[in-house]
MIDOSE-1310 file (N, C-alpha, C; in nm, 2 decimals, decimal comma, always signed):
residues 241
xxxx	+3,81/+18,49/+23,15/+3,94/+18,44/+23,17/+3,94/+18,31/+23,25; +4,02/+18,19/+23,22/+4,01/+18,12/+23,28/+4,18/+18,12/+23,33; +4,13/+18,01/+23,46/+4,26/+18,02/+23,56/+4,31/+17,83/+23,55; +4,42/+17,80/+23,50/+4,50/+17,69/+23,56/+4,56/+17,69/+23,67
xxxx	+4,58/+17,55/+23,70/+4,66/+17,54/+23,85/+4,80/+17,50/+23,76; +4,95/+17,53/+23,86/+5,02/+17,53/+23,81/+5,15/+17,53/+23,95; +5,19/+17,45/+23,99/+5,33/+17,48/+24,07/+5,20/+17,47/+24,24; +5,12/+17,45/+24,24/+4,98/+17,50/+24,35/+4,97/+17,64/+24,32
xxxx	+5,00/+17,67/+24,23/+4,96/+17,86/+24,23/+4,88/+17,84/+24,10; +4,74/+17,96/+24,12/+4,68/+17,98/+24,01/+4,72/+18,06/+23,87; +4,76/+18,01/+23,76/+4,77/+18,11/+23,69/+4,70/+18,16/+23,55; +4,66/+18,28/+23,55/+4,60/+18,32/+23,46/+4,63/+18,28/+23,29
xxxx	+4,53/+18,23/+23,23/+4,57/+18,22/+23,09/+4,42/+18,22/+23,04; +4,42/+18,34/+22,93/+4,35/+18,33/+22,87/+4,28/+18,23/+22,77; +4,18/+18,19/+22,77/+4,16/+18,04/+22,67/+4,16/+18,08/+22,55; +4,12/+18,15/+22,50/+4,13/+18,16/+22,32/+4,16/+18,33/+22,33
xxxx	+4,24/+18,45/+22,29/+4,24/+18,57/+22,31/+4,27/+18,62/+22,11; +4,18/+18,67/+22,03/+4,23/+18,75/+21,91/+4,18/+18,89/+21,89; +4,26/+18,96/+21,87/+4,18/+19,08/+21,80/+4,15/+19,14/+21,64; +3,94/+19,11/+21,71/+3,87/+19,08/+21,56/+3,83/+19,22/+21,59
xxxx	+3,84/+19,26/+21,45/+3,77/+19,41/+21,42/+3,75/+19,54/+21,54; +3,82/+19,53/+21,65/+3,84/+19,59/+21,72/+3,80/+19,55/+21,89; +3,74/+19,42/+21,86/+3,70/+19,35/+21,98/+3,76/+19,19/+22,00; +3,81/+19,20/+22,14/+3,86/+19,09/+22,20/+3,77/+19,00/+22,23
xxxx	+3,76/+18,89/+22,17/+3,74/+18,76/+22,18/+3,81/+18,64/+22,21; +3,72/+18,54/+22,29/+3,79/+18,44/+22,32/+3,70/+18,29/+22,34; +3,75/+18,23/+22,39/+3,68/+18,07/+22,45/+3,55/+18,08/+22,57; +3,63/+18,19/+22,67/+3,58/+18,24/+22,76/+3,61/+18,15/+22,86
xxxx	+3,53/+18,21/+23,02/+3,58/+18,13/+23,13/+3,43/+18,04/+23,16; +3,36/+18,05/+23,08/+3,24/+17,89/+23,07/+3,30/+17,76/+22,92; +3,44/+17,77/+22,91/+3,50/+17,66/+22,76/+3,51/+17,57/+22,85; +3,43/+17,47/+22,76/+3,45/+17,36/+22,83/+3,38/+17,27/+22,94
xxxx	+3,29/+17,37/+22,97/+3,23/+17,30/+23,10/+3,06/+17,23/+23,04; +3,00/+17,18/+23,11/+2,87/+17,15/+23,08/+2,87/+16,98/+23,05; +2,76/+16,94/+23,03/+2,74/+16,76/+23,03/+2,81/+16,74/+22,91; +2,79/+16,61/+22,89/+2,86/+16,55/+22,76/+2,76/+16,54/+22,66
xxxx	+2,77/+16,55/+22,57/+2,66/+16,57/+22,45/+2,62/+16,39/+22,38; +2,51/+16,40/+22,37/+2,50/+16,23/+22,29/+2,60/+16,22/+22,23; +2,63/+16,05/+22,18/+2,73/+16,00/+22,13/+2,66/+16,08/+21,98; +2,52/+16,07/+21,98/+2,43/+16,03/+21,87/+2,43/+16,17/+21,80
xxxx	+2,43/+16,31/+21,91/+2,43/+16,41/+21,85/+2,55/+16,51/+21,82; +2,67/+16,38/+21,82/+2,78/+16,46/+21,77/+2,79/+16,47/+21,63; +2,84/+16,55/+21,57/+2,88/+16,58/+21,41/+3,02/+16,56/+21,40; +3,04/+16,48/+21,30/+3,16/+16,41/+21,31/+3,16/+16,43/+21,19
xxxx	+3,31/+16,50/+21,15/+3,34/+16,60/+21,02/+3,50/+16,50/+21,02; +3,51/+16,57/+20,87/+3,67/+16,56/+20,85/+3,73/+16,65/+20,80; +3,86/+16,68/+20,75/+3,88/+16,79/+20,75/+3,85/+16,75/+20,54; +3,88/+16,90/+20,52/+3,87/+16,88/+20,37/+3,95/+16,86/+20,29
xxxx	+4,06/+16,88/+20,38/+4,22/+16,81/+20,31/+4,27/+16,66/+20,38; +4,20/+16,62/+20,41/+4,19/+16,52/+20,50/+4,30/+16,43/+20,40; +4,27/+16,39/+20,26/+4,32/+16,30/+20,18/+4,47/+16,37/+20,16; +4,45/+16,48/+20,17/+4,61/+16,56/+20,13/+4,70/+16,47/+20,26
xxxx	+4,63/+16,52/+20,39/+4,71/+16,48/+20,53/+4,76/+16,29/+20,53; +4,66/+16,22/+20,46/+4,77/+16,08/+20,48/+4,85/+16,07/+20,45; +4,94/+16,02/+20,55/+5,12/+15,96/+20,53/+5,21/+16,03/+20,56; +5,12/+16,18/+20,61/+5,20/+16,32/+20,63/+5,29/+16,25/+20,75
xxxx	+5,41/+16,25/+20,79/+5,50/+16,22/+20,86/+5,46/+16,29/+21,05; +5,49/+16,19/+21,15/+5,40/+16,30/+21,26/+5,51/+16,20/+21,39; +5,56/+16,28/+21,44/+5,68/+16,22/+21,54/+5,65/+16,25/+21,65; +5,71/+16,17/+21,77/+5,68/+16,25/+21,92/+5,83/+16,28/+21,95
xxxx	+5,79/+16,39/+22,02/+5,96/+16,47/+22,03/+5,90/+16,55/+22,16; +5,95/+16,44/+22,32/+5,91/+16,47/+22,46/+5,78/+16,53/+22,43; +5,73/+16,63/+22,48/+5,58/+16,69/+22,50/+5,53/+16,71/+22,35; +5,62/+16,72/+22,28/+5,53/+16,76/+22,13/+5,51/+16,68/+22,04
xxxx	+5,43/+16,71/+21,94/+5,39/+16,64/+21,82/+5,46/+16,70/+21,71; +5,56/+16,61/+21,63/+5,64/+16,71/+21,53/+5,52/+16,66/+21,38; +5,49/+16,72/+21,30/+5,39/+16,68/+21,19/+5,48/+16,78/+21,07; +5,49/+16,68/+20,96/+5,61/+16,74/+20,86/+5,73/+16,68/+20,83
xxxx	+5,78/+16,68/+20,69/+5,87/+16,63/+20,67/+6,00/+16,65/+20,73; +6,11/+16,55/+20,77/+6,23/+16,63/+20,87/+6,30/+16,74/+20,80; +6,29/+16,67/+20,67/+6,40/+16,84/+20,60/+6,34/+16,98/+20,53; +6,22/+16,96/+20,64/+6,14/+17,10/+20,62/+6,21/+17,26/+20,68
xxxx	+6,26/+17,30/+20,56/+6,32/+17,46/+20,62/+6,29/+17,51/+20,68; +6,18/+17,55/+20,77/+6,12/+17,62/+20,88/+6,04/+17,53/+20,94; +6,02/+17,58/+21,10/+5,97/+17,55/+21,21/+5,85/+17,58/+21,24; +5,71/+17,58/+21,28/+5,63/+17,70/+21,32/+5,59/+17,60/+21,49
xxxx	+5,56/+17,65/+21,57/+5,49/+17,55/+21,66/+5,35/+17,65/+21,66; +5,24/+17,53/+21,72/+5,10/+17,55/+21,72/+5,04/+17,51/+21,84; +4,97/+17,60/+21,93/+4,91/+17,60/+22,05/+4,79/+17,60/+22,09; +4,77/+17,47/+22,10/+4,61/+17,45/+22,11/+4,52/+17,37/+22,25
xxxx	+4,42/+17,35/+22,27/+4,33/+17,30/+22,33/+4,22/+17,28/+22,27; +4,23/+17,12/+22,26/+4,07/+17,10/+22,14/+3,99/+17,14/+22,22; +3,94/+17,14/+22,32/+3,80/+17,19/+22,32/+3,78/+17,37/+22,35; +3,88/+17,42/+22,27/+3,86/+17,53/+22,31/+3,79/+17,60/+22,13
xxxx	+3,69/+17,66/+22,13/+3,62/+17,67/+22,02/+3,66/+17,80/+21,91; +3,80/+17,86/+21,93/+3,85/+17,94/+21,87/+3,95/+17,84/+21,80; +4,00/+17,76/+21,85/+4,13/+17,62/+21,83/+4,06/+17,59/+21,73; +3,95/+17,55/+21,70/+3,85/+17,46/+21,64/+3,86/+17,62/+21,49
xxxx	+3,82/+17,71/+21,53/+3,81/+17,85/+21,38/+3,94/+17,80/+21,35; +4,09/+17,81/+21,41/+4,14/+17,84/+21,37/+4,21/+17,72/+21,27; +4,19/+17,60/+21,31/+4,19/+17,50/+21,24/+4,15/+17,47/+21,09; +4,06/+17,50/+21,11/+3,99/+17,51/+20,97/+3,98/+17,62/+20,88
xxxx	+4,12/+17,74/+20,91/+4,13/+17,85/+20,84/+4,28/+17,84/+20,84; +4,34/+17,88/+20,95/+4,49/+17,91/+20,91/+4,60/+17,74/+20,91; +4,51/+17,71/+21,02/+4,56/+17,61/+21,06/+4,56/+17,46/+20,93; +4,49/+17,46/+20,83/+4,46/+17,42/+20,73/+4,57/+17,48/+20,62
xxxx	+4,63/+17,62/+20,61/+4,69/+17,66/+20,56/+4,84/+17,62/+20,57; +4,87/+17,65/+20,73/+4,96/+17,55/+20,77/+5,04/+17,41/+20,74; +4,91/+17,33/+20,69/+4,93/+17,16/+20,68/+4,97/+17,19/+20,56; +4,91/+17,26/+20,45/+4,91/+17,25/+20,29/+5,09/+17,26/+20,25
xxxx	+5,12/+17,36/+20,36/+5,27/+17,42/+20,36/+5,40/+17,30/+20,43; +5,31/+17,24/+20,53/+5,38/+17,08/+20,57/+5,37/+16,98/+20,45; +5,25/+16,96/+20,40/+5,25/+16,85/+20,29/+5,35/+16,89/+20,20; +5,33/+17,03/+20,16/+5,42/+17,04/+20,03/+5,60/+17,05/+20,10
xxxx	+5,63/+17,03/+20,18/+5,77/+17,02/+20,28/+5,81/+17,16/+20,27; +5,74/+17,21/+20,29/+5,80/+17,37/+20,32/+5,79/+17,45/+20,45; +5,75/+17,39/+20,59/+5,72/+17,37/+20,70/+5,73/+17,23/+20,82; +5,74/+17,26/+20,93/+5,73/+17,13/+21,00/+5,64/+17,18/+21,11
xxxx	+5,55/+17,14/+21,16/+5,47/+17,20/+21,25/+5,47/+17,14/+21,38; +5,55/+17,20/+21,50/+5,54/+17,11/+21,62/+5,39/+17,18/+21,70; +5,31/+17,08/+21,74/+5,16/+17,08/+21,81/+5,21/+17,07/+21,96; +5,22/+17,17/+22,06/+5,18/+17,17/+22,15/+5,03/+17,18/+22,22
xxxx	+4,99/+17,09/+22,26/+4,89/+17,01/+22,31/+4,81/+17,07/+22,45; +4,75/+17,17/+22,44/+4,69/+17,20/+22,62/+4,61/+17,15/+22,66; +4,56/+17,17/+22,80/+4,45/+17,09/+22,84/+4,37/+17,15/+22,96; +4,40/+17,28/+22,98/+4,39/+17,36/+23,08/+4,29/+17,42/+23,04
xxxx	+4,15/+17,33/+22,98/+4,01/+17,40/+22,99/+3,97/+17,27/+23,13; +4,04/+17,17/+23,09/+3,96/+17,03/+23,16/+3,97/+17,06/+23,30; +3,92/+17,12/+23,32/+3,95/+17,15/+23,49/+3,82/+17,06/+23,58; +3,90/+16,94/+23,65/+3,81/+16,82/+23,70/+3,74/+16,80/+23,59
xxxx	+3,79/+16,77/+23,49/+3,65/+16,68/+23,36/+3,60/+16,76/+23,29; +3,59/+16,87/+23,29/+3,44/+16,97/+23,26/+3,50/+16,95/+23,12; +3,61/+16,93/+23,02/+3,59/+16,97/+22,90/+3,60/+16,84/+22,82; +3,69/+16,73/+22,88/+3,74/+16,65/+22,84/+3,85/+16,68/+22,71
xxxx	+3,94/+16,76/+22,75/+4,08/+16,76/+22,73/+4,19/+16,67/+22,70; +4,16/+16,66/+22,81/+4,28/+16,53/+22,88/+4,27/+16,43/+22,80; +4,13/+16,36/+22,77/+4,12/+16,29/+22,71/+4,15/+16,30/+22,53; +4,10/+16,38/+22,52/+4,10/+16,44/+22,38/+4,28/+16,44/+22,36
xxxx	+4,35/+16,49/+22,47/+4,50/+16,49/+22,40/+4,52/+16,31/+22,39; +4,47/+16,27/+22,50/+4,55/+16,14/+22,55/+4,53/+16,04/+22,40; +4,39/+16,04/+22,33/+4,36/+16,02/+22,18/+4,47/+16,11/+22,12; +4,48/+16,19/+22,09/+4,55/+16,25/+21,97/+4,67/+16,18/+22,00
xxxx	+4,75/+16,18/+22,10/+4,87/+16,14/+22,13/+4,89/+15,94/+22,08; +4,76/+15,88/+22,11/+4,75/+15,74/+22,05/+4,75/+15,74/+21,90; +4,69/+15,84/+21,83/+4,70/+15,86/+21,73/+4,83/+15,84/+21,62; +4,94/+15,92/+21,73/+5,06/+15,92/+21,67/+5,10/+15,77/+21,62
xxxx	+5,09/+15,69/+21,73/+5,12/+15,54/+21,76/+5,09/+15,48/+21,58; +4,98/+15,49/+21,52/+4,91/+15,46/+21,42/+4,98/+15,52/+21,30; +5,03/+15,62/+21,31/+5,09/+15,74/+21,20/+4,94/+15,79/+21,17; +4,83/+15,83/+21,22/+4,72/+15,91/+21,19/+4,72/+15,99/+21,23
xxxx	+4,79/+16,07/+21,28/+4,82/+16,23/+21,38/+4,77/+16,34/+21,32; +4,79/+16,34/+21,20/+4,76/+16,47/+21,13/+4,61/+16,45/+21,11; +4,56/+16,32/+21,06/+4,43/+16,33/+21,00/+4,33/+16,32/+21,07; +4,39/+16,32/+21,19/+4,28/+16,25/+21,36/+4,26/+16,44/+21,38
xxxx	+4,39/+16,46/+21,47/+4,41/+16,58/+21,48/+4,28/+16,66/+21,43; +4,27/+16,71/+21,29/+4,23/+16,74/+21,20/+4,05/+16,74/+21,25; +4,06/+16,60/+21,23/+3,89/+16,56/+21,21/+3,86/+16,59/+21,40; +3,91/+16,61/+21,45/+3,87/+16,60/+21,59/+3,85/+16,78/+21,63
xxxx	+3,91/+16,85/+21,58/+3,92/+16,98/+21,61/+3,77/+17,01/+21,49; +3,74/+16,95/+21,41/+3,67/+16,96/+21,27/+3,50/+16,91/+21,36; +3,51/+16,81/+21,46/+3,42/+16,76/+21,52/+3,39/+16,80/+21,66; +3,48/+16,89/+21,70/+3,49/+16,95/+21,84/+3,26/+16,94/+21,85
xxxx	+3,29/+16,87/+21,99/+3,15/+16,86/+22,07/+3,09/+16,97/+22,10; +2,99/+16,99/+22,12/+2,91/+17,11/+22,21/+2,91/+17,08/+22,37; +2,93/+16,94/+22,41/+2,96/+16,90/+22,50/+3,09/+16,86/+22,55; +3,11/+16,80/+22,64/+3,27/+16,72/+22,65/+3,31/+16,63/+22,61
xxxx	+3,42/+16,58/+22,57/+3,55/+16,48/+22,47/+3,49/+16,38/+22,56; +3,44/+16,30/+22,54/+3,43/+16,10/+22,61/+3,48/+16,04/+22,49; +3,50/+15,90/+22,54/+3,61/+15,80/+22,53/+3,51/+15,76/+22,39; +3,36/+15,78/+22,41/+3,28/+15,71/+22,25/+3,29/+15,81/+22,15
xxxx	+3,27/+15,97/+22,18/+3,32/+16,08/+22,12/+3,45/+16,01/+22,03; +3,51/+16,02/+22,14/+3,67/+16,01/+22,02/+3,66/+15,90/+21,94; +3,61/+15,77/+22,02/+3,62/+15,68/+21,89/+3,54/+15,68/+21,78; +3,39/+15,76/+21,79/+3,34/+15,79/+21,66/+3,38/+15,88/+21,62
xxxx	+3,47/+16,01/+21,64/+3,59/+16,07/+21,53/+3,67/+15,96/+21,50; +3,71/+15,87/+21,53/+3,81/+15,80/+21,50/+3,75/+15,69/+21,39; +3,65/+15,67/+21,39/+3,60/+15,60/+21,29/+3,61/+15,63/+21,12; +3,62/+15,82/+21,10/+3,67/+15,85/+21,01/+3,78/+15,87/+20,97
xxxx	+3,89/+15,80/+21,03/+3,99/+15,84/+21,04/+4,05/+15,66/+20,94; +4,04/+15,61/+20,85/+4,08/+15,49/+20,80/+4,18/+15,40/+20,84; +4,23/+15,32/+20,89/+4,29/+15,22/+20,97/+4,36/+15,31/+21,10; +4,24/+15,40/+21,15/+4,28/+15,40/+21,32/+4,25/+15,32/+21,43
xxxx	+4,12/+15,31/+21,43/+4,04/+15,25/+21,48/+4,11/+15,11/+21,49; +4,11/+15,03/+21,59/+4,21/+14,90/+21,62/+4,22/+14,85/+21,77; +4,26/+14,76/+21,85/+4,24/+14,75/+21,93/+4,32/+14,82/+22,07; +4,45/+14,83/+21,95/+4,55/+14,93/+22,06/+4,49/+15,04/+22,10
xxxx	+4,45/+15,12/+21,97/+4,40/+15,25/+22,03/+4,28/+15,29/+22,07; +4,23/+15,17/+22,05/+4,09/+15,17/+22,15/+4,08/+15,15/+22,30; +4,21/+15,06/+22,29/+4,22/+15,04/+22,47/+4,34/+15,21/+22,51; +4,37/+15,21/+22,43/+4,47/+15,34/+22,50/+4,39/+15,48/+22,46
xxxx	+4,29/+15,50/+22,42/+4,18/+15,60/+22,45/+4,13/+15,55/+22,55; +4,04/+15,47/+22,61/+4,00/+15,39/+22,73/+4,06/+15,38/+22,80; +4,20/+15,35/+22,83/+4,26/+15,35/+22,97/+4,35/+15,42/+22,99; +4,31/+15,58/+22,83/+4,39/+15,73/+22,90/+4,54/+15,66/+22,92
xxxx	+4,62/+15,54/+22,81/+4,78/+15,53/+22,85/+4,84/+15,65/+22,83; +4,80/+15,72/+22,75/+4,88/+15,85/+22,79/+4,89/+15,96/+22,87; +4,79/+15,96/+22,99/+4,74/+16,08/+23,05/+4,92/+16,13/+23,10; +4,94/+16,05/+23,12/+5,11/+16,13/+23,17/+5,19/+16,22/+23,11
xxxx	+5,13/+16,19/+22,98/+5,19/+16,25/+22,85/+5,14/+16,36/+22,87; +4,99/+16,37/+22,82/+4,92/+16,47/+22,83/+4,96/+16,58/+22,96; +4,98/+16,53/+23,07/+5,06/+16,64/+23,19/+5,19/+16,73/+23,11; +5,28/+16,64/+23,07/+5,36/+16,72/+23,00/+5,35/+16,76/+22,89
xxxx	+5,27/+16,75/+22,82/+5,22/+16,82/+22,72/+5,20/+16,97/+22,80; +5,09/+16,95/+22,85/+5,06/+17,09/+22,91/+5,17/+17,15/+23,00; +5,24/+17,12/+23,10/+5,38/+17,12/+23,12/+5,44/+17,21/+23,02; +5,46/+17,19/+22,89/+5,54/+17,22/+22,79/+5,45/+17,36/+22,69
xxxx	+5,34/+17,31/+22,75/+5,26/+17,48/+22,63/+5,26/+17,58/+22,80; +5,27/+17,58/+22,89/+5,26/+17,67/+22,97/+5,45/+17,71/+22,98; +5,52/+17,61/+22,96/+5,66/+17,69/+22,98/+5,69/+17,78/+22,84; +5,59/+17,81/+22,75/+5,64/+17,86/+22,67/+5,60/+18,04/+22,72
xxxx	+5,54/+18,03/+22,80/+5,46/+18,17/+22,87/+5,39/+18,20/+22,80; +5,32/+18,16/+22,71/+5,17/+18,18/+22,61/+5,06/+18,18/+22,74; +4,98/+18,30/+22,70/+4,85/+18,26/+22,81/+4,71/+18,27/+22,71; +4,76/+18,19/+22,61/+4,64/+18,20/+22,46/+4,64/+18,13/+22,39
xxxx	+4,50/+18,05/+22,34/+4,54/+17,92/+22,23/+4,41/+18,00/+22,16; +4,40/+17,98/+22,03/+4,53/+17,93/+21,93/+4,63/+18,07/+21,95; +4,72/+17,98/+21,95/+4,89/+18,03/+21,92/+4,94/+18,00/+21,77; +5,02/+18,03/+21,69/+5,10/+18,02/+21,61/+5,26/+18,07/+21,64
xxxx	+5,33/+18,05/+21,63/+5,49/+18,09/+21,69/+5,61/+18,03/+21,58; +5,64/+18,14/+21,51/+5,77/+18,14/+21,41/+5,87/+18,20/+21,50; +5,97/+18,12/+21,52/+6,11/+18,20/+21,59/+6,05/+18,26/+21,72; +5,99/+18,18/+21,79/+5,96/+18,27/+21,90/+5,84/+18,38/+21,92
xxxx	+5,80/+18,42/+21,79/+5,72/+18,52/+21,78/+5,56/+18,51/+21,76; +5,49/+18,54/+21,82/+5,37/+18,53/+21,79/+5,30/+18,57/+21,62; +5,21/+18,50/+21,56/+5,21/+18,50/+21,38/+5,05/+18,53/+21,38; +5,03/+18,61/+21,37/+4,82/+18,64/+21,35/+4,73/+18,62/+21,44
xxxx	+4,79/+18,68/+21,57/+4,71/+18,66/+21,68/+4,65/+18,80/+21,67; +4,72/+18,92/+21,65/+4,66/+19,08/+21,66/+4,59/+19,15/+21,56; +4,60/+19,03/+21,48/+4,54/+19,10/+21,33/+4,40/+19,03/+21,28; +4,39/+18,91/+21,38/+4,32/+18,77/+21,37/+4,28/+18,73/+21,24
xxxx	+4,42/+18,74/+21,15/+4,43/+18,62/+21,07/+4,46/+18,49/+21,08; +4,48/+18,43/+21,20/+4,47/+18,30/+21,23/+4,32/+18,21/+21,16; +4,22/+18,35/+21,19/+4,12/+18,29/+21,11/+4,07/+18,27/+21,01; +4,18/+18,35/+20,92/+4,11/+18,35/+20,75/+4,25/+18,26/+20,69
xxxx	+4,18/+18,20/+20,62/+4,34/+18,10/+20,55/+4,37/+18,16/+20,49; +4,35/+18,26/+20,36/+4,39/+18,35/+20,26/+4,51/+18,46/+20,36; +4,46/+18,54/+20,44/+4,58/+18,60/+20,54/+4,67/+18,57/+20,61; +4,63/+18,42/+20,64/+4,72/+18,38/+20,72/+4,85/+18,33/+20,66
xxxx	+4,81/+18,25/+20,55/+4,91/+18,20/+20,48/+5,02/+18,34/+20,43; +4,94/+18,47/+20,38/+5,04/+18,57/+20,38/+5,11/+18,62/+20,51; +5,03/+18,66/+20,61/+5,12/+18,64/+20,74/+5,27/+18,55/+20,73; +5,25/+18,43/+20,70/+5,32/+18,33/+20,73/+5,47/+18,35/+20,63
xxxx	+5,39/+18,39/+20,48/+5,50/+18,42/+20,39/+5,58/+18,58/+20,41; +5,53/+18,65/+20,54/+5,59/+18,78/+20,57/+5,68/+18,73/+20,64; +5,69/+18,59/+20,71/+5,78/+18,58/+20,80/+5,87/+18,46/+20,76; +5,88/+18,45/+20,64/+5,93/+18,37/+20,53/+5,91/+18,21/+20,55
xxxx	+5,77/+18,16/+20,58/+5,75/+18,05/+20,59/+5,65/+18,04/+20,44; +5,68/+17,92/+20,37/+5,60/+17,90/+20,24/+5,65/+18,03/+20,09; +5,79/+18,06/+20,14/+5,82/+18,15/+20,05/+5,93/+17,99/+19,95; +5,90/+18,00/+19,81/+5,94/+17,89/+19,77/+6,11/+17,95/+19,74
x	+6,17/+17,90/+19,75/+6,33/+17,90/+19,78/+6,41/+17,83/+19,64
């Protein structure tokens, strides 16, 4: 279990919580911590819809990231912490499922952003949002996003980490967002980002949330894209209209 500070009071939140085949899993209360891994021995992936994701539309709306076109019939919001390594499964299973259902405008997906592994530095969070969040700036949100959760470190998010994720990312990489990964312009953001994934009283990333409701956290289809996407169509997201 890991603990955030919050108001000066500690409060409990689970870092990654699903139930797989009868056992609870999670991130654990060691996510996140440990040295930073070479620049040299990071694995810098992209996602495999990567080409599907450019142009995909990606807004700031106060703490969140809206990704999707505006006249998308349904809502889902998505609850994450890149460095937490269940964020990272579910990414590249449901979370992939997700985008396909954005691209094709049958979803809008708002990204709430946590950061409540980084506790003093240990995961580099903060930073990791404070990039994603420059990202938007660019319209590369979806495809950063993506390749960053796809490249999650063994060690912690630094400022050369992100920018070599960002290098696969095609016209990100630039001077603005090199200096606003570097001088963390958004760390403020990033406060209310996390601000805004703890007022939802979630004490578990990944989250998915239709209407309020939690979507394949008990069944842990968040991590197979084939279930999840039916999950999703049980609760009539991706049902074509």
């Amino acid at each position: 279990m890991t603990r955030v500070a919050k108001a000066g009071q500690l409060v409990a939140a689970v870092a990654a919580v699903a139930l797989l085949g009868g056992a609870v899993v999670g991130c654990g209360s060691g996510a996140g911590e440990g040295e930073a891994a070479a620049v040299s021995g990071v694995a810098v992936r992209t996602s495999p819809i990567a080409g599907q994701l450019a142009g995909l539309p990606a807004t700031v709306d106060g703490s969140k990231i809206v990704v999707g076109k505006p006249d998308a019939p349904r809502t889902a919001q998505v609850l994450v912490d890149p460095k937490c390594g269940y964020c990272a499964r579910f990414e590249e299973a449901g979370g992939e499922s997700l985008l396909k259902l954005a691209v094709a405008g049958q979803v809008k997906i708002e990204y709430l952003l946590a950061s409540f592994l980084d506790r003093d530095g240990a995961s580099g969070s903060v930073k990791a949002v404070n990039a994603l969040r420059a990202s938007a700036d660019s319209g590369k949100f979806a495809e950063y996003h993506a390749a960053v959760f796809a490249s999650q470190p063994k060690g912690k998010f630094t400022d050369e980490v992100l920018l070599k994720i960002a290098d696969k990312v095609p016209g990100l990489r630039g001077a603005q967002f090199d200096a606003a990964v570097k001088e963390q312009k958004y760390k403020g953001w990033v406060a209310e980002a996390e601000k805004g994934f703890e007022a939802t009283g979630a004490q578990a990333t990944p989250m998915v949330l239709v209407d309020g409701a939690p979507i394949g956290s008990k069944d842990g289809s968040l991590f197979d894209a084939g279930a999840f996407a039916r999950a999703l169509k049980g609760v009539g997201v991706g049902v074509s209209v």
